[in-house]
KOLRO-690453 format. One record per atom (N, C-alpha, C, O): residue number from 1; residue in three letters; atom name; x, y, z. Coordinates in steps of 0.05 Angstrom, whole numbers, plus 5000, padded with zeros to 4 digits. Each point is the difference from the previous one (the first is absolute). Layout:
BEGIN
NUM,ALA,CA,X,Y,Z .
...
***
This chain:
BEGIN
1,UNK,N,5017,4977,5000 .
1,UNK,CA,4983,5023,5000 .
1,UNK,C,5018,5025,5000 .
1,UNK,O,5019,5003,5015 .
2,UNK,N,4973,5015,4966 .
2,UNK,CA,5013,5024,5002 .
2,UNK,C,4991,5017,5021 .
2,UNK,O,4986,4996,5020 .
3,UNK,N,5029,5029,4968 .
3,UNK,CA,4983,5024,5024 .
3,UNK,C,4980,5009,4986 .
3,UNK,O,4981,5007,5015 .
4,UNK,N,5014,4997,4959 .
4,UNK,CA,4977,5007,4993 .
4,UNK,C,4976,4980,4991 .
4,UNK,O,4979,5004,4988 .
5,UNK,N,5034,4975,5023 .
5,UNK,CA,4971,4979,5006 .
5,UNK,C,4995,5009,5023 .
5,UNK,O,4978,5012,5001 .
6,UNK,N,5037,4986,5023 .
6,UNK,CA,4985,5010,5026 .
6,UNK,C,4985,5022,4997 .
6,UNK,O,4983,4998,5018 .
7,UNK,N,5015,5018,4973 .
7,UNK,CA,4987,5031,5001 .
7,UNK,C,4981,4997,4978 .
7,UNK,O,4986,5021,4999 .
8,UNK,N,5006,4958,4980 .
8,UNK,CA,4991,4996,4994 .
8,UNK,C,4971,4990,5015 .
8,UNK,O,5000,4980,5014 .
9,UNK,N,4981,5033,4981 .
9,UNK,CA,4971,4990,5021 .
9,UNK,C,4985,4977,4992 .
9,UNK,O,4981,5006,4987 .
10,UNK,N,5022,4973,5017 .
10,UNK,CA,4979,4971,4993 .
10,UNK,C,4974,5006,4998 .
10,UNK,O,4995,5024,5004 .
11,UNK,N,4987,4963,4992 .
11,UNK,CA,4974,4998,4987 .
11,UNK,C,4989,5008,5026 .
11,UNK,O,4993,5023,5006 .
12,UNK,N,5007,4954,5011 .
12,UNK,CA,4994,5012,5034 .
12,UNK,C,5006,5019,5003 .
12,UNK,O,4981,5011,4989 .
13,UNK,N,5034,5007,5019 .
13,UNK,CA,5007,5024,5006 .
13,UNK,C,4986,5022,4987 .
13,UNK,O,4995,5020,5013 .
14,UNK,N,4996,4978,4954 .
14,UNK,CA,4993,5023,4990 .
14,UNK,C,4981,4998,5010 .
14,UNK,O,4993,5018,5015 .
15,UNK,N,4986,4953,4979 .
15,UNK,CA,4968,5002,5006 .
15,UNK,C,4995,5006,5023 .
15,UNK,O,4979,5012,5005 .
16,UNK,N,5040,4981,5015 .
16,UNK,CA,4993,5015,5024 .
16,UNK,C,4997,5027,5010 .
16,UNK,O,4984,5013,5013 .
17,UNK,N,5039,4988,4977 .
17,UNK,CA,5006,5039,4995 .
17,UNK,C,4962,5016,4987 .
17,UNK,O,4986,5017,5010 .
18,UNK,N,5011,4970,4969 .
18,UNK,CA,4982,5005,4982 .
18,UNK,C,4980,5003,5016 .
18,UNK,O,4988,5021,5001 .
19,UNK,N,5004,4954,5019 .
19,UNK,CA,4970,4998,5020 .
19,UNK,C,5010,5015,5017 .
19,UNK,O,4983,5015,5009 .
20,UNK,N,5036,4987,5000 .
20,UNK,CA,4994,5027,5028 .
20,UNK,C,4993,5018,4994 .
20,UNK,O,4981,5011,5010 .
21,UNK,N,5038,5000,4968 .
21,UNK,CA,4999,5031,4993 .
21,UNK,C,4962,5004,4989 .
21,UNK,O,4987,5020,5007 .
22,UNK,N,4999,4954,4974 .
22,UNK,CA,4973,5003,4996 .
22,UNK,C,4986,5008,5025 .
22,UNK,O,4986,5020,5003 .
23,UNK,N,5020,4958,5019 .
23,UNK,CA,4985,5008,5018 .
23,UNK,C,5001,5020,5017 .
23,UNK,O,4979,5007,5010 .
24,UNK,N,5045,5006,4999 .
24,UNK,CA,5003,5014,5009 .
24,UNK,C,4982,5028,4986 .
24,UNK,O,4984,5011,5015 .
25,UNK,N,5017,4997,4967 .
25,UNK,CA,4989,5018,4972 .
25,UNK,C,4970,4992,5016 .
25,UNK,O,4988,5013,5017 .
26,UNK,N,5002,4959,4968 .
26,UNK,CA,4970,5004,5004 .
26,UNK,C,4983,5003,5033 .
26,UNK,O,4976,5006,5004 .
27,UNK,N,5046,4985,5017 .
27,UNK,CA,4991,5005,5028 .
27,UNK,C,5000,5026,5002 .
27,UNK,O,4979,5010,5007 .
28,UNK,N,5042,5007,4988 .
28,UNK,CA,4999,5020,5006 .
28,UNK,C,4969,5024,4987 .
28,UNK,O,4986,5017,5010 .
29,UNK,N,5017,4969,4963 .
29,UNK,CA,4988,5019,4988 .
29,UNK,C,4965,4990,5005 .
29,UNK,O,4982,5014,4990 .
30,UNK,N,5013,4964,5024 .
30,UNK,CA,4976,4992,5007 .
30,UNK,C,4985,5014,5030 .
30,UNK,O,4977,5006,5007 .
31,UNK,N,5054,4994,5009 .
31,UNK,CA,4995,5014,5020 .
31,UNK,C,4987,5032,4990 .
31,UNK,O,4981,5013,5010 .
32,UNK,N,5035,4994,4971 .
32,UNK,CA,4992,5032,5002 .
32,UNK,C,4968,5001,4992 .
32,UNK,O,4985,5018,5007 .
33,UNK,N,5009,4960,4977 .
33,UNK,CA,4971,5003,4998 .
33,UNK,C,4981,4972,5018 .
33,UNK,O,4987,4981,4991 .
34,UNK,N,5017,5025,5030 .
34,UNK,CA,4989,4987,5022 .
34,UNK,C,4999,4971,5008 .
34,UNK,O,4980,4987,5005 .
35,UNK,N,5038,5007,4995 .
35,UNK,CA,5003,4975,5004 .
35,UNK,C,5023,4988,5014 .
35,UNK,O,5012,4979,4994 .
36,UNK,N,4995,5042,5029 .
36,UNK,CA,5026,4997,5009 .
36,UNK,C,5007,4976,5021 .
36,UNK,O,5022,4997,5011 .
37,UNK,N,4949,4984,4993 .
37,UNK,CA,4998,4975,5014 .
37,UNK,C,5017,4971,4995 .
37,UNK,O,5008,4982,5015 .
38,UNK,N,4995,5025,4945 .
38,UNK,CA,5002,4977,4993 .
38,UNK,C,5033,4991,4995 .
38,UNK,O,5017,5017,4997 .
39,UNK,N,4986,4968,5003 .
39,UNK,CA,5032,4996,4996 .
39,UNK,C,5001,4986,4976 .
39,UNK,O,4979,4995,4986 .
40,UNK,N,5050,4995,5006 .
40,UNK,CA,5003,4979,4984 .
40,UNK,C,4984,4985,4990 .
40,UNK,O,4985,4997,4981 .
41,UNK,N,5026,4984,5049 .
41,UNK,CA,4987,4974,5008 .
41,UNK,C,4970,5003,4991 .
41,UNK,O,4996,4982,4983 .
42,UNK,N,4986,5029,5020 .
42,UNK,CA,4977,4995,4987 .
42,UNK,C,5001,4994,4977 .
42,UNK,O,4983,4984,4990 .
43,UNK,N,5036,5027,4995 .
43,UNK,CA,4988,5006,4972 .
43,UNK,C,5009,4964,4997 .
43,UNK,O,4998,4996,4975 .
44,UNK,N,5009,4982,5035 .
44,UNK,CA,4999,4986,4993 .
44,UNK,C,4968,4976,4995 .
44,UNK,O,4996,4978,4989 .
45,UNK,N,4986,5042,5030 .
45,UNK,CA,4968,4999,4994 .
45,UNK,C,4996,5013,4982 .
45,UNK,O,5002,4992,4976 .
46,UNK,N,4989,5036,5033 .
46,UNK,CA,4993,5016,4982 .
46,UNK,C,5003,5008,4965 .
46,UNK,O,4988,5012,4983 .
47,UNK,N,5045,4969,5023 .
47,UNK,CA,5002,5007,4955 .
47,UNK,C,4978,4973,4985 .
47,UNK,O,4991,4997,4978 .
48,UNK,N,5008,4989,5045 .
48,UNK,CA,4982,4981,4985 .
48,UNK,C,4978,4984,5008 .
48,UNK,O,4992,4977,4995 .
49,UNK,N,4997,5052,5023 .
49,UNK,CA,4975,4991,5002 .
49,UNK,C,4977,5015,4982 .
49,UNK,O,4998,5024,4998 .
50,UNK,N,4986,4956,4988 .
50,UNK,CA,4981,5008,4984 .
50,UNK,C,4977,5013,5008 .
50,UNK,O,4992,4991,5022 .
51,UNK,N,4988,5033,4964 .
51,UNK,CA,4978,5014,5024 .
51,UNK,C,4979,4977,5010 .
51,UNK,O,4988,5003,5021 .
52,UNK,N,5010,4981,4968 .
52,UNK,CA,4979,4975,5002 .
52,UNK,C,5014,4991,5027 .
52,UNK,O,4985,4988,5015 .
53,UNK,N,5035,5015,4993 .
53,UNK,CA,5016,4984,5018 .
53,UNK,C,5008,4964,4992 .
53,UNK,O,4986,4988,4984 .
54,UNK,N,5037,5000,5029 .
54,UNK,CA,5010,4978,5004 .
54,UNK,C,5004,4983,5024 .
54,UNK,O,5007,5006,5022 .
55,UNK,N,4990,4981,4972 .
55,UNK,CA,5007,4971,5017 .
55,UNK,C,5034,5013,5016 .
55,UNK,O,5013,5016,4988 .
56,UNK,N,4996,4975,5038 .
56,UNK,CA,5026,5002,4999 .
56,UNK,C,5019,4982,4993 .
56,UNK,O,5024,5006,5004 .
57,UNK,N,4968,4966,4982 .
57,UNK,CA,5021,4983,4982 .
57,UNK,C,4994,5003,4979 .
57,UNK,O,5011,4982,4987 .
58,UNK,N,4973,5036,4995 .
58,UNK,CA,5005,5022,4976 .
58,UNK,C,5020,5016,5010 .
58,UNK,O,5023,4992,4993 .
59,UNK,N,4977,5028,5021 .
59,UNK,CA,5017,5020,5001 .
59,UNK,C,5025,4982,5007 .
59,UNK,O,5019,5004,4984 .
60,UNK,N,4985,4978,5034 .
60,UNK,CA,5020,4991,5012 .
60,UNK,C,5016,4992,4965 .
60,UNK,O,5019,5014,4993 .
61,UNK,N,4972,4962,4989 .
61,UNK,CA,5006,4998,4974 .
61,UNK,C,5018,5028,4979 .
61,UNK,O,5022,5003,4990 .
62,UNK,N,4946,5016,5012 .
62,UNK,CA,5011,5019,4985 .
62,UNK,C,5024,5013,5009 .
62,UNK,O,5014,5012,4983 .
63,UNK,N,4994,4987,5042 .
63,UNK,CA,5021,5028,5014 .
63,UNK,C,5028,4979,4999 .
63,UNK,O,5021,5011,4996 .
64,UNK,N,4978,4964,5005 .
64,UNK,CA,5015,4979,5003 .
64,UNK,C,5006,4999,5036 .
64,UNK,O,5021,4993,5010 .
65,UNK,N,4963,5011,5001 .
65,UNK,CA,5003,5002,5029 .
65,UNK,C,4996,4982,5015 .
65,UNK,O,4981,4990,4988 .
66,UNK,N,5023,4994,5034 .
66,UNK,CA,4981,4989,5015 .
66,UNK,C,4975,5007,5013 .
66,UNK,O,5001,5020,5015 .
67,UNK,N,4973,4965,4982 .
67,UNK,CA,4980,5001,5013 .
67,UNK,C,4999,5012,5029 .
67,UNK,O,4985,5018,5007 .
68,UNK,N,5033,4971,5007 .
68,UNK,CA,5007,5016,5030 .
68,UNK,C,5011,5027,4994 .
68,UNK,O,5000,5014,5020 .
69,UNK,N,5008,4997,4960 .
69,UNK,CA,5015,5021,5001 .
69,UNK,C,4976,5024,4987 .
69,UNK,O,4997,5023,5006 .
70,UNK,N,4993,4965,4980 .
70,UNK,CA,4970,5016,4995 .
70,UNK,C,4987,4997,5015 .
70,UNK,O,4986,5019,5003 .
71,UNK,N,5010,4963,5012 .
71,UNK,CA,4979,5006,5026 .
71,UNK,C,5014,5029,5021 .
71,UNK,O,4990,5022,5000 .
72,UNK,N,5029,4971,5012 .
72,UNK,CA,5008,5013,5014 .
72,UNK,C,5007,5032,4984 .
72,UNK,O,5010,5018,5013 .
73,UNK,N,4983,4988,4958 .
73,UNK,CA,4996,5029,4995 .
73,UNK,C,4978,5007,4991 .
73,UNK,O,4997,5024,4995 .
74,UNK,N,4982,4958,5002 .
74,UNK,CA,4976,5003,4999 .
74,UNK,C,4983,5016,5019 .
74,UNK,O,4986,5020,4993 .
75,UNK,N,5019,4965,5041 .
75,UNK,CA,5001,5004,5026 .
75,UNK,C,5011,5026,4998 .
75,UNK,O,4983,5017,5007 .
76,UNK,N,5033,4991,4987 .
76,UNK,CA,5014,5036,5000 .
76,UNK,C,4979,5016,4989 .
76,UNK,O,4987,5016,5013 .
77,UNK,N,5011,4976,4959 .
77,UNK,CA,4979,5013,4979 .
77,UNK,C,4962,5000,5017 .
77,UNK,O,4982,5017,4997 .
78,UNK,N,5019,4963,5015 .
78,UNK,CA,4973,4996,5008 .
78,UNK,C,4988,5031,5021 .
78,UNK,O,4983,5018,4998 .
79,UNK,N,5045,4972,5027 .
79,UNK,CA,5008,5031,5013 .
79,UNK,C,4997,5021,4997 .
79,UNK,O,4985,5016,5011 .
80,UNK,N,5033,4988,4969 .
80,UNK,CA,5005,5034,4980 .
80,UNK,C,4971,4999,4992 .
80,UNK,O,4990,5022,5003 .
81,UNK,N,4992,4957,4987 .
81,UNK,CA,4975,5019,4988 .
81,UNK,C,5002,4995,4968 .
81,UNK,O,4983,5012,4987 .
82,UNK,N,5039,4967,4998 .
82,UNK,CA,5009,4999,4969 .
82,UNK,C,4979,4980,4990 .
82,UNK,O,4987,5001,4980 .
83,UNK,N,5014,4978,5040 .
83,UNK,CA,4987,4975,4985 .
83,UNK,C,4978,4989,5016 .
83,UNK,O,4998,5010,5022 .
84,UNK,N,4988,4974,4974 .
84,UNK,CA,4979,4985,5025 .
84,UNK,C,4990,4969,4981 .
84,UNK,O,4997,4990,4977 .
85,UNK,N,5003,5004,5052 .
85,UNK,CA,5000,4967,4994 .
85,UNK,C,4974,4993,4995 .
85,UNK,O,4988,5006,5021 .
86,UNK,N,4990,4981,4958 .
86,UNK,CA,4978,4987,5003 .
86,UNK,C,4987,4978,4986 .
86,UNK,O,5006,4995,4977 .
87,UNK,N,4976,4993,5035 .
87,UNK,CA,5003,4970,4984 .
87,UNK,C,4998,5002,4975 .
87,UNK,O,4988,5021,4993 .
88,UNK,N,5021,4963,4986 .
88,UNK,CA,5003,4987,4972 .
88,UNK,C,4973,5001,4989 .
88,UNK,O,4984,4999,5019 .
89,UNK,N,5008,5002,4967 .
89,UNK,CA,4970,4992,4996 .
89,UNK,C,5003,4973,4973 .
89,UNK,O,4979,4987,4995 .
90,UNK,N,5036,5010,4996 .
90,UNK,CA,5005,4979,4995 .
90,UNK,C,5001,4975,5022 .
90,UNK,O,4987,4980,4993 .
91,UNK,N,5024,5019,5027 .
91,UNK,CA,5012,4983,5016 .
91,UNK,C,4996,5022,5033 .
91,UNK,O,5014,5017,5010 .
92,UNK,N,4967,4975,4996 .
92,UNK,CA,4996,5006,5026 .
92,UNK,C,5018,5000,5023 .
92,UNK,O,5000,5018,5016 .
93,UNK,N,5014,4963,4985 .
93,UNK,CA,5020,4990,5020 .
93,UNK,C,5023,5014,4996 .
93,UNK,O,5015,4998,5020 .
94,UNK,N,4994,5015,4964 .
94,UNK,CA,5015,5014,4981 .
94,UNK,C,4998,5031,5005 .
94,UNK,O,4979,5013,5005 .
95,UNK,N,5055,5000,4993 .
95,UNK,CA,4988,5030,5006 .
95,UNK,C,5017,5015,4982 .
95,UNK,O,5024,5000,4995 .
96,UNK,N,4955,5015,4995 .
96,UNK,CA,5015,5025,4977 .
96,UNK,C,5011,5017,5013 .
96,UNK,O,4987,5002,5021 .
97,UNK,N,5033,5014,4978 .
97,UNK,CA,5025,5022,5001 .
97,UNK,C,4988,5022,4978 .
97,UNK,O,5003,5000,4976 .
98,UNK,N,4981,5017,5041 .
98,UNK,CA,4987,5023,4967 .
98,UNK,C,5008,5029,5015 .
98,UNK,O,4999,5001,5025 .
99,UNK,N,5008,5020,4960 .
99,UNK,CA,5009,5027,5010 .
99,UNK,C,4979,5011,5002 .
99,UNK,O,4980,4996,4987 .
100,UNK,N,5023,5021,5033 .
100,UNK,CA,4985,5014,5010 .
100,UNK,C,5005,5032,4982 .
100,UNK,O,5020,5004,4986 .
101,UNK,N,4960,5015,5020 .
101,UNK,CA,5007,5019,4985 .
101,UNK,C,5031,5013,5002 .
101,UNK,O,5011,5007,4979 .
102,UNK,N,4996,4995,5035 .
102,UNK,CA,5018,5005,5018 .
102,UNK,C,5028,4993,4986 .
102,UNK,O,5020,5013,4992 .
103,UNK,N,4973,4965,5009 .
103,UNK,CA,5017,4977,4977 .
103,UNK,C,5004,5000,4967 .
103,UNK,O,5020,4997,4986 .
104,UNK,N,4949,5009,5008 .
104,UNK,CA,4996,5006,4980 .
104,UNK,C,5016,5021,4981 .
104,UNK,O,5014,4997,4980 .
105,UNK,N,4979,5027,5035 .
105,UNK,CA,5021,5026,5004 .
105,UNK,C,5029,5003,4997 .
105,UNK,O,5010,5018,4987 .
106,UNK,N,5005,4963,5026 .
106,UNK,CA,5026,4993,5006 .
106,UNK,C,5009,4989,4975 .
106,UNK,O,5020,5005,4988 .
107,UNK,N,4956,4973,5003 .
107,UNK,CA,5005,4985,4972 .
107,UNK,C,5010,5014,4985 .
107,UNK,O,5023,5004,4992 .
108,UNK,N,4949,5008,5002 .
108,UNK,CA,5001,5019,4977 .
108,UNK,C,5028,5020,5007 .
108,UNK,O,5017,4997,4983 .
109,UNK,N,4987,5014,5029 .
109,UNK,CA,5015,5019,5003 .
109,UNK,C,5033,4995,4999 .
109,UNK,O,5016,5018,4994 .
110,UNK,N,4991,4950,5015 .
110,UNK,CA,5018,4995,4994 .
110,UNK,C,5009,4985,4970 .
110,UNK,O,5023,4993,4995 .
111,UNK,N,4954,5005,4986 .
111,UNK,CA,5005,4989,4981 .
111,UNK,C,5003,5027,4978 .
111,UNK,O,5009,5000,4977 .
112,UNK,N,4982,5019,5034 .
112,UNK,CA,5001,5030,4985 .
112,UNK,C,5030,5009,5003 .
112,UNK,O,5010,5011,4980 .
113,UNK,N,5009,4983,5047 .
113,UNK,CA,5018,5013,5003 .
113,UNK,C,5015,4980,4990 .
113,UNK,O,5022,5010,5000 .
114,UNK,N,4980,4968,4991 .
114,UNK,CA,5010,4978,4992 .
114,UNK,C,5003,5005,4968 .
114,UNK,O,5022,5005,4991 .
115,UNK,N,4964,4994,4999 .
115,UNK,CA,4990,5011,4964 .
115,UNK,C,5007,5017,4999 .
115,UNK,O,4996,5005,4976 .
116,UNK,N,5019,5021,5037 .
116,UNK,CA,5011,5036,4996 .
116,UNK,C,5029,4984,4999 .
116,UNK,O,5015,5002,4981 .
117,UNK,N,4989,4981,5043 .
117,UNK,CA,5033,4991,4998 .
117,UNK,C,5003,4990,4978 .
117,UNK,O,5021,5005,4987 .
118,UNK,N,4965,4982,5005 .
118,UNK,CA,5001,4987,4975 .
118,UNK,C,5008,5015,4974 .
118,UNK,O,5021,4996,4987 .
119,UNK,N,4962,5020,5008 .
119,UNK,CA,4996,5018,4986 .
119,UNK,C,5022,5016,5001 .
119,UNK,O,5013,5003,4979 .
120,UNK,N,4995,5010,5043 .
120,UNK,CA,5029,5014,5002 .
120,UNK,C,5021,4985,4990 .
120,UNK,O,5015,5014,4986 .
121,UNK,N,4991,4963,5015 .
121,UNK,CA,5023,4985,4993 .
121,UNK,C,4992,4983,4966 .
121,UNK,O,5012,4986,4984 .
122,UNK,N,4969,5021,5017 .
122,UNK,CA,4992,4993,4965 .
122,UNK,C,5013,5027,4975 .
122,UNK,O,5014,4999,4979 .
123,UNK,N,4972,5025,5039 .
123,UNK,CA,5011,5020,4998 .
123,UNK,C,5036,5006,4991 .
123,UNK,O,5009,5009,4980 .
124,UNK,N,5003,4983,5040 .
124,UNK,CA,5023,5001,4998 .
124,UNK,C,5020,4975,4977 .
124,UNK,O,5022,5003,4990 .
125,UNK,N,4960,4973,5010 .
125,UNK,CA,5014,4981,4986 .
125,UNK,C,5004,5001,4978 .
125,UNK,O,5020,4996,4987 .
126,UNK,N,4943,5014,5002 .
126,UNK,CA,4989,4989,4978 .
126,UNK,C,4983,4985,5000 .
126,UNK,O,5003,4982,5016 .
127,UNK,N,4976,5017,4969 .
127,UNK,CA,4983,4980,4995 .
127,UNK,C,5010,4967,5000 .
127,UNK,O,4995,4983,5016 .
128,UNK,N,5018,5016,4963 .
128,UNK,CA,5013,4967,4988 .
128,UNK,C,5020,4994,5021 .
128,UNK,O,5003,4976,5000 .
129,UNK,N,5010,5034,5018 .
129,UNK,CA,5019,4995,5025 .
129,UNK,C,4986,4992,5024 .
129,UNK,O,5007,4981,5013 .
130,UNK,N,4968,5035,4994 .
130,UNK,CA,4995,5001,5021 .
130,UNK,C,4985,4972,4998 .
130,UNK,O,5003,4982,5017 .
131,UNK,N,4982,5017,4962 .
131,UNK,CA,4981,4970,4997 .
131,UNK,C,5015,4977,4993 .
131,UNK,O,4993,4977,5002 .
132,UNK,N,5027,5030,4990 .
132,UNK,CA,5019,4965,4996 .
132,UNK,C,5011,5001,5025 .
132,UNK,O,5005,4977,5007 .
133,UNK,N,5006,5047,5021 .
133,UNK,CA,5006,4992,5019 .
133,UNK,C,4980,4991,5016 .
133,UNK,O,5004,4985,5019 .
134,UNK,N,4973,5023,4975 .
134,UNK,CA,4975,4981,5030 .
134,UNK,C,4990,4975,4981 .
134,UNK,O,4981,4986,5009 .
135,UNK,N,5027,5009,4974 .
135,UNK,CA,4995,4968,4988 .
135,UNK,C,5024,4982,5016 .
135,UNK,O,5000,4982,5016 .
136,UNK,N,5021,5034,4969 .
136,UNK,CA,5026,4982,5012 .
136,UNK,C,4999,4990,5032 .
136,UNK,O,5003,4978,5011 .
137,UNK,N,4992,5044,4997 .
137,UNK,CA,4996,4994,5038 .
137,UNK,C,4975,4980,4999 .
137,UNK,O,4999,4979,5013 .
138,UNK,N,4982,5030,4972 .
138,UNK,CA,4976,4974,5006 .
138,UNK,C,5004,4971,4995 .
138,UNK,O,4989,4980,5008 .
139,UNK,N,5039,5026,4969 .
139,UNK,CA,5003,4969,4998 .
139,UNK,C,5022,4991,5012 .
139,UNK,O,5007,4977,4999 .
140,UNK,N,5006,5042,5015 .
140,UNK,CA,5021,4993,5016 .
140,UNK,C,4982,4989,5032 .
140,UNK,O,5012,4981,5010 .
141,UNK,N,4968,5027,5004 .
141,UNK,CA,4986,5000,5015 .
141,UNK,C,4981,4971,4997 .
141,UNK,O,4993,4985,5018 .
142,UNK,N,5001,5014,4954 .
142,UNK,CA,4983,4972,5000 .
142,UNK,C,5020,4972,4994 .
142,UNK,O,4992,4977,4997 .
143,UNK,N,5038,5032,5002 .
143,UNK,CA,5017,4980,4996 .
143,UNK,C,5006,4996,5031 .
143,UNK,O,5005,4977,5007 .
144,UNK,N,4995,5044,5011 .
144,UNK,CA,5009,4988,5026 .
144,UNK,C,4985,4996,5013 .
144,UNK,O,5005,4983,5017 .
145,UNK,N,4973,5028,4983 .
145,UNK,CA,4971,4983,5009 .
145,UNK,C,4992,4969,4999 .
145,UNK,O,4988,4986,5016 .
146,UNK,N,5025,5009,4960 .
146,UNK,CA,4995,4969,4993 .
146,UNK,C,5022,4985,5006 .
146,UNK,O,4998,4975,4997 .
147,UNK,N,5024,5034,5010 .
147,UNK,CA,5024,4986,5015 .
147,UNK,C,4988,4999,5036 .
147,UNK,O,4998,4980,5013 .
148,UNK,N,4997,5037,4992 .
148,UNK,CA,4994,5003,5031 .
148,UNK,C,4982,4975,4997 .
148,UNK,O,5010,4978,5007 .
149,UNK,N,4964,5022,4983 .
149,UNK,CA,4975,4980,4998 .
149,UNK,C,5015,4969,4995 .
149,UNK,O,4991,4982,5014 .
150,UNK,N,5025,5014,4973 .
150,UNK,CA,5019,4972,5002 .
150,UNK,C,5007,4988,5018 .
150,UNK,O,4998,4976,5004 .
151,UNK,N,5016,5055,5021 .
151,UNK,CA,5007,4987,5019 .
151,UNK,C,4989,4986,5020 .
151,UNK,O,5015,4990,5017 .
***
């Protein structure tokens, strides 16, 4: 290894770099428009919960999370006033995860400030750059997705 492999940033490192700095951006800027309850960690509900609401081994699936780990931020969200728990109507025994307005709000508002980032860095790339880089990551993301699932 040289020295400018070391200083060189690995895949890990950028994407990580990449999600803080997002989140950091959209917490902050969620707070300024009222929502200064919510952290991160929610958004591992909240990016994918649908308004109909979900099951929490839907969300657990979609977020790649454990079931215990969405429960226990559910329970947060339930708190705050984001989400509320009620039976399935499919399956009685069964309980949907649906947002509350509250939640609703947050949705919306974080998928608005999400689409400007977007947009800013589409801005800056280019059109044909910016969309072959969120393919590439999607298929870099559905290649390690399906290595993890092997294990």
């Amino acid at each position: 290894m040289t020295a400018s492999d070391a200083e060189e940033p690995d895949l890990g490192m950028l994407i990580g770099s990449l999600g803080r700095s997002l989140q950091k951006e959209l917490f902050a800027r969620l707070a300024e428009q009222g929502h200064r309850q919510v952290r991160p960690r929610h958004g591992i509900v909240l990016a994918f919960l649908p308004p109909g609401g979900a099951r929490a081994t839907e969300l657990a699936q979609r977020s790649g999370q454990h079931k215990q780990i969405i429960g226990a931020i559910v329970d947060e969200l339930v708190a705050l006033g984001y989400v509320r728990r009620e039976p399935d109507p499919s399956d009685r025994r069964a309980k949907l995860i649906a947002p509350t307005q509250a939640g609703l709000d947050e949705i919306s508002k974080a998928r608005a400030i999400l689409a400007g980032i977007e947009h800013r860095h589409r801005d800056e790339l280019g059109d044909d750059i910016y969309q072959a880089f969120k393919t590439t990551l999607g298929q870099i993301t559905r290649t390690q997705r399906s290595w993890r699932q092997q294990q």
